[in-house]
N, C-alpha and C positions, 0 to 999 in steps of 0.2 A: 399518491396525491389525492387529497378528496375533492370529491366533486364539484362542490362547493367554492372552493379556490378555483379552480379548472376551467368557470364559466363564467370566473367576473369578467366583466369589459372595461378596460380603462382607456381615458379621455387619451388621445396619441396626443393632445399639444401637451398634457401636460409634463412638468418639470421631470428629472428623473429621479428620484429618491432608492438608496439603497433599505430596503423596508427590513434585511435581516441586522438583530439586533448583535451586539457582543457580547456570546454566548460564553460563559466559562464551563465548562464540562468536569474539570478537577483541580483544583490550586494543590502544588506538588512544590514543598519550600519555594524557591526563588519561582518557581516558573509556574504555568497555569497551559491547558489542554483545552481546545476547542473545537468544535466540527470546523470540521475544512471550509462546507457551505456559508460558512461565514467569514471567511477571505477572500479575496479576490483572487480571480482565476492568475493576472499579472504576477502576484505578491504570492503564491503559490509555485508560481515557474520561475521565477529569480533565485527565491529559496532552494528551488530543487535543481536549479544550477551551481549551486552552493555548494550542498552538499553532496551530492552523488558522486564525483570524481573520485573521493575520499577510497582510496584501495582500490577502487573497480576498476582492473585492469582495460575492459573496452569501453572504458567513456575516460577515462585520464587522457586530456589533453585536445578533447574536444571544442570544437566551438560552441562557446557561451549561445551564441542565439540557436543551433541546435540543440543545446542540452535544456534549452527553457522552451523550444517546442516539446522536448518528451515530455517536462513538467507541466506542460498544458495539457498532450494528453494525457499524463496519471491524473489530474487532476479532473478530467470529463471522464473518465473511465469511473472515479468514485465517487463522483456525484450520483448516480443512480441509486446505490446503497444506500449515502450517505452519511458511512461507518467512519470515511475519512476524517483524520484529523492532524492541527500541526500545533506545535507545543512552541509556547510564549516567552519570553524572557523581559522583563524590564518596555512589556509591550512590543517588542521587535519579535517577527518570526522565527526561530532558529531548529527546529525540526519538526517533520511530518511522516506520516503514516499512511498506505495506500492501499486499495484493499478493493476488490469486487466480484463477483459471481464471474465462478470458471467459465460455464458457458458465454459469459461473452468473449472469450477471448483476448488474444493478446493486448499488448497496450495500444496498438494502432489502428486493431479492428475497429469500426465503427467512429474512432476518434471523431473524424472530421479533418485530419490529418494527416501529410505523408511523411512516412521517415525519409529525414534526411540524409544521404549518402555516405556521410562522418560516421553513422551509427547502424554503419551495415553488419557490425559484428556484433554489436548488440542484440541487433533484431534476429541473427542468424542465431545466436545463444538462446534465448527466449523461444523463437520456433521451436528449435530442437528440444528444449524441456516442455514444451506443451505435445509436441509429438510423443515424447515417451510416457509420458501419462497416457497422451490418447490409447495408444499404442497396449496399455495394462486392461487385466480382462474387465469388461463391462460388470459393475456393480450397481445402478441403479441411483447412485449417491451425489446428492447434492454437494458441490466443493466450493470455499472460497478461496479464493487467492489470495493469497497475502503475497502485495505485489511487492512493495517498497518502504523500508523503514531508515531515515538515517537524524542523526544532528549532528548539526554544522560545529566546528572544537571554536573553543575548547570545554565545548557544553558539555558537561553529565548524559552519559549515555541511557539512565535508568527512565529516561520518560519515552524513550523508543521502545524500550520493553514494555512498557506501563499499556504503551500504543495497542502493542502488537497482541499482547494477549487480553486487552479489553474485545479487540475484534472479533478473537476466537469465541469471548461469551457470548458476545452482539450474534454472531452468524448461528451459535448455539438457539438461542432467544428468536431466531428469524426461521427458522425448520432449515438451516445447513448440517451437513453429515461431517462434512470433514472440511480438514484444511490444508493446503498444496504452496509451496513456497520453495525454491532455490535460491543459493547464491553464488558468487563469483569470488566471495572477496576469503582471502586468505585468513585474516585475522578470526573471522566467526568460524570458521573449520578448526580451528588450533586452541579456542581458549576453554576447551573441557564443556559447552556451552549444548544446545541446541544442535547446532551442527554437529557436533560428535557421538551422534546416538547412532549406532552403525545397527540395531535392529533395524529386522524385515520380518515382521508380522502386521497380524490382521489389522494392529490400530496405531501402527507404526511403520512405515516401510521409507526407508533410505538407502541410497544410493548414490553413485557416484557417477557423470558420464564425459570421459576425457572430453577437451577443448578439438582435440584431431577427429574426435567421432563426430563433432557437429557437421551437417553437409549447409552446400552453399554453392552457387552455381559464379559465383566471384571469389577469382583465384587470390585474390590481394585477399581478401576474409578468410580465407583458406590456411595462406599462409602467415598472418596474423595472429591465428588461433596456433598454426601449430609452435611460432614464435615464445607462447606464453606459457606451454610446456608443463599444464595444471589441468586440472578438473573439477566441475561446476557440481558443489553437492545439492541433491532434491531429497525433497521430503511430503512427504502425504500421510496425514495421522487422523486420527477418529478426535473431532471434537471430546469429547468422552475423554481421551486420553490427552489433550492440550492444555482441559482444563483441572486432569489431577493432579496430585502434590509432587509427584515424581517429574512432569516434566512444569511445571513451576518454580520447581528447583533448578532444572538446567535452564529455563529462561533468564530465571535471577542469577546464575553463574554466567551468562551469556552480556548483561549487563553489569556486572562486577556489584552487585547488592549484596553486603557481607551481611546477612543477615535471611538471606535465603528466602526461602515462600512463605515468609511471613512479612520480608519488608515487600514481598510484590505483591501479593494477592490483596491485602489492604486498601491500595489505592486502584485498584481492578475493579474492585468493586464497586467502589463509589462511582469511577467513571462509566463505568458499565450503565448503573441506575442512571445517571445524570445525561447521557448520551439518549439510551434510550426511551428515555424524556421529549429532550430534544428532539427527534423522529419523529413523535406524536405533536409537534408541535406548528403553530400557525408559521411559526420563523422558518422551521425547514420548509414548508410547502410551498413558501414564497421562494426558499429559493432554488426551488425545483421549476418552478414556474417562470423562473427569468434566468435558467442555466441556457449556456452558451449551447447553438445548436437546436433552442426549443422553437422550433418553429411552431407551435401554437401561439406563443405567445408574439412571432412578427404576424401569422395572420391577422390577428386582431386589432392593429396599428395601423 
């Protein structure tokens, strides 16, 4: 945030005006990309109650007002970055993108928020995959997370990939090393995509870590996980290797782009430039400066 922004003082009586503007990052046929900082944190957790259930066996059938708490915290998790983003349709929200530096932690670290009890095996899944990274020998390496990517059906899946691998240049362009991401859901394990790269090398390493291996000191999570009789694939690749032709291909197989890494990388790029625009700009600083939690800006009130 510059400085500059950082030290204004504004009058407390006056009105409140949303000062960030509507930012388009990529128009992708019907739909259009935007930074997340330009939604509301509300309009961001409805949506991510929308879609998350979608296959994920430990949030199916959750309660809606906890699933729009997690969407609150992904949602202050990638305000920091700022890399977030949620894809538009006819103006309505209908998928998002989540993403922030490893070291902060899981999605509830720092929130401002507590997990709710529904989503104890969530959080129990999520520990356990940041413990086995922790757990891999110290390399020195900057990691983002690629937290959450989905759209809500019966939207076109091809702008969560658009999402996901803009982030990887975005984290490239920010001095990130690498990127670290799992998932739960069946369908991305099986369709020849991303998750089916079963290399374990230096700029690729995958794995698999049964649902029984996760620990958890609640026996109902315990036997939850052993209920679902599956295994949660992770992944940790070299930038370097996220953004060449080879795994651009399986991203675009992972989004069903019949046309491979030439129909993805195309609109990568643009949003990449366009995004990283936006970073540099007065709109994001503003709403860096009135994100939820920023207690600078209540002292000043």
């Amino acid at each position: 945030m510059s400085k500059a922004v950082a030290e204004q003082v504004y009058d407390s009586i006056a009105p409140a005006v949303d000062g960030v503007a509507e930012s388009v990052v990529l128009n992708y046929g019907e739909y259009t990309i935007h930074p997340m900082s330009t939604c509301s944190e509300d309009e961001v957790a409805v949506l991510f109650a929308r879609v998350c259930q979608r296959s994920n066996p430990v949030l199916q059938g959750r309660p809606f007002k906890d699933l729009e708490l997690l969407g609150r915290a992904m949602y202050r998790k990638s305000a920091k970055l700022g890399m977030g983003q949620v894809t538009k349709h006819e103006g309505k929200s209908v998928g998002l993108g989540c993403c922030w530096d490893y070291a902060e932690g899981g999605v509830w670290a720092n929130s401002g928020f507590e997990m709710p009890a529904s989503l104890a095996a969530h959080g129990a899944c999520g520990k356990a995959c940041f413990d086995a990274v922790d757990a891999m020998p110290k390399r020195g390496k900057k990691t983002l997370f690629v937290a959450f990517y989905g759209m809500a059906p019966p939207h076109s899946p091809h702008c969560f990939g658009i999402m996901g691998m803009s982030h990887f240049a975005m984290a490239k362009a920010y001095g990130f090393d690498e990127g670290f991401q799992f998932t739960l859901i069946p369908s991305l394990k099986d369709n020849k995509g991303v998750f089916t790269d079963d290399k374990f090398t230096e700029d690729s390493m995958n794995w698999k870590l049964s649902f029984t291996d996760v620990s958890s000191e609640n026996t109902q999570v315990l036997d939850e996980l052993k209920d679902l009789e599956g295994a949660i694939s992770l992944q940790v690749t070299s930038l370097d290797y996220n953004l060449s032709d080879e795994y651009i291909t399986l991203a675009a197989l992972t989004v069903r782009m019949k046309k491979g890494k030439e129909e993805m990388r195309a609109p990568v790029d643009i949003l990449v430039a366009n995004h990283l625009k936006y970073l540099q700009s007065y709109d994001f600083q503003w709403s860096q400066y009135v994100s939820p939690g920023n207690n600078q800006l209540t002292s000043r009130l």
